[in-house]
N, C-alpha and C positions, 0 to 999 in steps of 0.2 A: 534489422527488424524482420526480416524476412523467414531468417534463417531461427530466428524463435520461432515462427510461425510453423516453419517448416519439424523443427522438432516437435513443436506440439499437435501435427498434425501424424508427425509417425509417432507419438504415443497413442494418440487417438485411437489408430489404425490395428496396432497392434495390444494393446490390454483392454479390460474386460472394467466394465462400470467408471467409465472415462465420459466424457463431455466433448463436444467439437471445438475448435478452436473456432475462436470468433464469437460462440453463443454467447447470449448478452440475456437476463433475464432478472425482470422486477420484483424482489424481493417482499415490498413494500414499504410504505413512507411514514415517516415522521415529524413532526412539527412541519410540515408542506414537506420536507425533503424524499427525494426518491432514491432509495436504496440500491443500487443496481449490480448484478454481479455480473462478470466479465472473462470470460475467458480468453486471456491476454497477457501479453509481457509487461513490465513499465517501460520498455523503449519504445514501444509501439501502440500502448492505448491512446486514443483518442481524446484528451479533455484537457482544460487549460494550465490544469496544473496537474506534476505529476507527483507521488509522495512513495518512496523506497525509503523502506525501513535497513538499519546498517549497526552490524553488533562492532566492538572496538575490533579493531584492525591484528589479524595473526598471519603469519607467511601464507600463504597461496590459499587463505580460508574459504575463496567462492570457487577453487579446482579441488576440494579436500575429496576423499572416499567418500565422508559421508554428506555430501552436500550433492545436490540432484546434479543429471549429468548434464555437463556442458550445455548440450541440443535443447533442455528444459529446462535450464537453470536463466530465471530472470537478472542476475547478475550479473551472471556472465555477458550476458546480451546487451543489458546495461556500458559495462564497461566498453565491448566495442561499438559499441554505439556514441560512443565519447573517445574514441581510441588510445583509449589505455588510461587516461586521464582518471575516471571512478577509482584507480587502482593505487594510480600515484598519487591522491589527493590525500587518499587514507594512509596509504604509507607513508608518508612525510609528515604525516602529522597533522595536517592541514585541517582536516577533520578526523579526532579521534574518535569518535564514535560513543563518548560517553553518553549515559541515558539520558534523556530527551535533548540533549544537544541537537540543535540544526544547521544547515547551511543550505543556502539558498545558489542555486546551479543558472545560469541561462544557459542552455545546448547549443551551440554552433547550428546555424539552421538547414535543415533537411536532417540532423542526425536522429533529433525523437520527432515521435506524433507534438508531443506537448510543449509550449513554450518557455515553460519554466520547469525547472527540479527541483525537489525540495527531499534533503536528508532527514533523516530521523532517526538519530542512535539510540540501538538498544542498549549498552554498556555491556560488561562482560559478559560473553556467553554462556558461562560457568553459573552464573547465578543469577539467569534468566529465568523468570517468573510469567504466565500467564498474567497477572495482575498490572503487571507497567505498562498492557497495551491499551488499558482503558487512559490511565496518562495522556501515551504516545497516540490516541485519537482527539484527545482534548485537544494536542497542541497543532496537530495538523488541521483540523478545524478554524483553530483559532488563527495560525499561521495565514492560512486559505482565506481568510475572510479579510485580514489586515492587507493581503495581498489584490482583495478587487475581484477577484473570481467568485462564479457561480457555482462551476462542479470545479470537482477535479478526482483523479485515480490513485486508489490507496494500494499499494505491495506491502501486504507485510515482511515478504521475503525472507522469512524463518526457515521453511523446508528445505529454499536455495543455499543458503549460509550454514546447511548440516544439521540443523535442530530439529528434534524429533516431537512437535508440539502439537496438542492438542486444537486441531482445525478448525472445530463448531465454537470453540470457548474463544480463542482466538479472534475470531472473526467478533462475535457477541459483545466484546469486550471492547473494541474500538469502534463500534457502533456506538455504547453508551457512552466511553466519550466524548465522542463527537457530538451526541446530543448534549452532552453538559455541557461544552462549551455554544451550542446552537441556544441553549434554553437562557446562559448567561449575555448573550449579546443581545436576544429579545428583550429582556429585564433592561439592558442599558438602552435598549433604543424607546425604549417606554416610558422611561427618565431622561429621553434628549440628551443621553450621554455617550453615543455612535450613532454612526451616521453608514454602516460597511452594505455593502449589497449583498441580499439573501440568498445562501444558500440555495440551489433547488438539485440539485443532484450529485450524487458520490460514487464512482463507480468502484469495488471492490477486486482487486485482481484475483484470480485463481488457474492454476492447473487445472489438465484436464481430470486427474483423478482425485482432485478434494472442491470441486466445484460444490456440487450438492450437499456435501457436506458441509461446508461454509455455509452456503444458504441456507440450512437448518439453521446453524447457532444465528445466523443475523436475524432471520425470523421471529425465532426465539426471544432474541433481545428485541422488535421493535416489537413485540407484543408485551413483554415488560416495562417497557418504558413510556407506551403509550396507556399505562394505566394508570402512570403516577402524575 
């Protein structure tokens, strides 16, 4: 956990419209929920669930060229933060990583901030879409709610895993659905047909150099969605 910290502090340090690590700031809220961006690893944020996104499984895809380096790469940090285990669970099969597949992690304790793990495959990287992240919010939503949790911390982990994806859209897109799955659990609890405890905060991971970026598109989308 540390040692993310510590690369995101030498990026920090060294480029130009970068963020601090640590900064934490409120987006704003939706259906009561508070948006919140974070700059932070998923080994080491704070909240009781943690949610890393994960494309199907290719040889050494979180050391590749085009995947951020090592010192800022939250998957990397992930994996040693479970010692070695993130690496072999994908490689064996165990979880392939197809789209929205999940698996649910407990971390040996003291290794994360958070008590539980929660994967979410993107499926092939090849014909990764912006559009499967509103999906891949719906179900970590939904996951998160069935699980008992109030917040929990979303990585999309796209830039770490080498994909070269549009930040603001990104982020905008599993904001909304997370609100779809928010807006469908009110509907059942309005009909006596759940009973899950409410949502009230999501924290959003980012780097230091696509923080505010991010926070545009989330912005973006709670202002769209809070019109409809």
């Amino acid at each position: 956990m540390l040692s993310f910290a510590a690369g995101l502090l030498s990026l920090t340090l060294t480029a130009q419209n970068t963020t601090s690590v640590g900064t934490s700031k409120n987006w704003g809220s939706v259906d009561g929920i508070s948006i919140i961006g974070l700059v932070q690893g998923p080994s080491s944020a704070d909240a009781q669930l943690q949610v890393a996104c994960v494309f199907e499984y290719t040889e050494n895809d979180i050391h590749s060229a085009q995947a951020l380096p090592a010192n800022l790469n939250g998957l990397v940090h992930l994996d040693d933060a479970l010692k070695g285990e993130f690496t072999k669970i994908r490689q064996s099969g165990q979880f392939k990583g197809h789209a929205l597949e999940t698996l649910l992690i407990t971390p040996p304790a003291g290794s994360m901030s958070a008590k539980k793990l929660l994967l979410i495959g993107l499926g092939d990287r090849n014909n990764f879409t912006p559009e499967l992240m509103t999906s891949v919010g719906e179900v970590a939503a939904r996951e998160a709610m069935r699980l008992g949790v109030t917040n929990f911390a979303f990585a999309s982990d796209l830039k770490d895993a080498g994909i070269d994806s549009p930040t603001a859209l990104i982020a905008g897109n599993v904001v909304k659905g997370i609100v779809l799955a928010n807006r469908s659990e009110i509907y059942l609890k309005e009909h006596q047909l759940s009973h899950t405890k409410k949502l009230k905060k999501i924290y959003f991971l980012a780097g230091p150099s696509f923080f505010e970026v991010a926070g545009g598109g989330i912005q973006a989308a709670i202002a769209e969605v809070n019109r409809k």
